[in-house]
Structure formats: C-alpha cells, structure tokens
C-alpha positions as CSV (number, residue, x, y, z in Angstrom):
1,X,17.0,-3.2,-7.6
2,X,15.1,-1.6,-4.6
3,X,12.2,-3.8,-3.2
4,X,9.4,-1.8,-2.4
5,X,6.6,-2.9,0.6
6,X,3.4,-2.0,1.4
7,X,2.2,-1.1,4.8
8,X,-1.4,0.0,5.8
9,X,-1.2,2.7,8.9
10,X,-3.9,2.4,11.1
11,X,-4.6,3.6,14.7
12,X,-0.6,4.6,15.2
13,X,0.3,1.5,13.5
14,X,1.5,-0.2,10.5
15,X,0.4,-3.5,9.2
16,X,2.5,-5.3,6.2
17,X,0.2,-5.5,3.8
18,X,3.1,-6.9,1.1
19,X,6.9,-7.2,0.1
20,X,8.5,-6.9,-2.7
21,X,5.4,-5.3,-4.5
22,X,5.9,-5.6,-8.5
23,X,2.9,-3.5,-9.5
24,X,0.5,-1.2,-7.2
25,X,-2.9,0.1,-9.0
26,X,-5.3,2.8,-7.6
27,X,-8.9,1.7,-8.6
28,X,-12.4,3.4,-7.6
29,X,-12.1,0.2,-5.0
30,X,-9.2,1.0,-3.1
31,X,-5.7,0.1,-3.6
32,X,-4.4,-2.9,-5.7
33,X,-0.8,-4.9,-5.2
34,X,1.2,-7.4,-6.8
35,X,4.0,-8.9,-6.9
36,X,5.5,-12.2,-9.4
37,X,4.4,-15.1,-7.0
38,X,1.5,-14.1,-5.2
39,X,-2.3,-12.8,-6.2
40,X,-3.1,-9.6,-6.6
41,X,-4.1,-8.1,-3.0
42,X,-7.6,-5.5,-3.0
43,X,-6.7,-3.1,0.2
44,X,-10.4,-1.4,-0.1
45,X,-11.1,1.7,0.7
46,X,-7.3,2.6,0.8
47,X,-5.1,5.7,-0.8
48,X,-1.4,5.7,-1.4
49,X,-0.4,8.2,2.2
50,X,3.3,8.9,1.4
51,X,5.9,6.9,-0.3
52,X,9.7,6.7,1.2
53,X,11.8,5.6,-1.8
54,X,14.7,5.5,0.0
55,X,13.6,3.2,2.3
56,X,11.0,1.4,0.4
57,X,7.5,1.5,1.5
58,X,4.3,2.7,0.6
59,X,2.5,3.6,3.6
60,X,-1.6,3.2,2.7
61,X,-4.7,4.7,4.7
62,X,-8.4,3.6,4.4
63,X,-9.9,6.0,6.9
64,X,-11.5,8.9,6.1
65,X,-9.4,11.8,8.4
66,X,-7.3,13.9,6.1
67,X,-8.3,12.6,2.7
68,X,-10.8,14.7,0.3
C-alpha cells in the first residue's frame, strides 16, 4: 500500500502538514485530513496544488497567487 503525506508549500517551502493521510476532504473551509490514529486536521484557506503519486504527497497552497 502507498502512504500518502501532506505538505503545505509556502514561501519556497514545504511544511508536513501529515503522514500517512487515510482520507483528504475539500470543504468551502479549506482542506480537511485524516488519518486512523489522529483527529481530523482543518488546513483553512488551502487547495489541493499538485499530487505526486509516485512519490506520495499532496502538496497544498493557502495563498491566493495562481488560484481562481
């Protein structure tokens, strides 16, 4: 099975948001994640920037350049 992360990009960086991510959820609110033994996290504001499934990670962005 291939564990998926999530990382936020921000400023030229990247900031684990979560590993092994179970569940992700795009809400008016931002960006929901989950995974078995943890709470759901809220990333606010955020949209879903590229995903590499080969490597396993969803990069997210909450600022407003390049996203209608």
């Amino acid at each position: 099975m291939c564990q998926m992360n999530v990382v936020l990009s921000h400023d030229g960086e990247q900031e684990k948001i979560m590993e092994n991510v179970t569940h992700l959820e795009v809400t008016n609110e931002g960006v929901v994640v989950s995974t078995f033994f943890e709470e759901p996290k809220l990333v606010k504001s955020a949209w879903v920037k590229s995903i590499d499934f080969l490597g396993g990670t969803v990069t997210l962005d909450n600022t407003d350049a390049g996203h209608d």
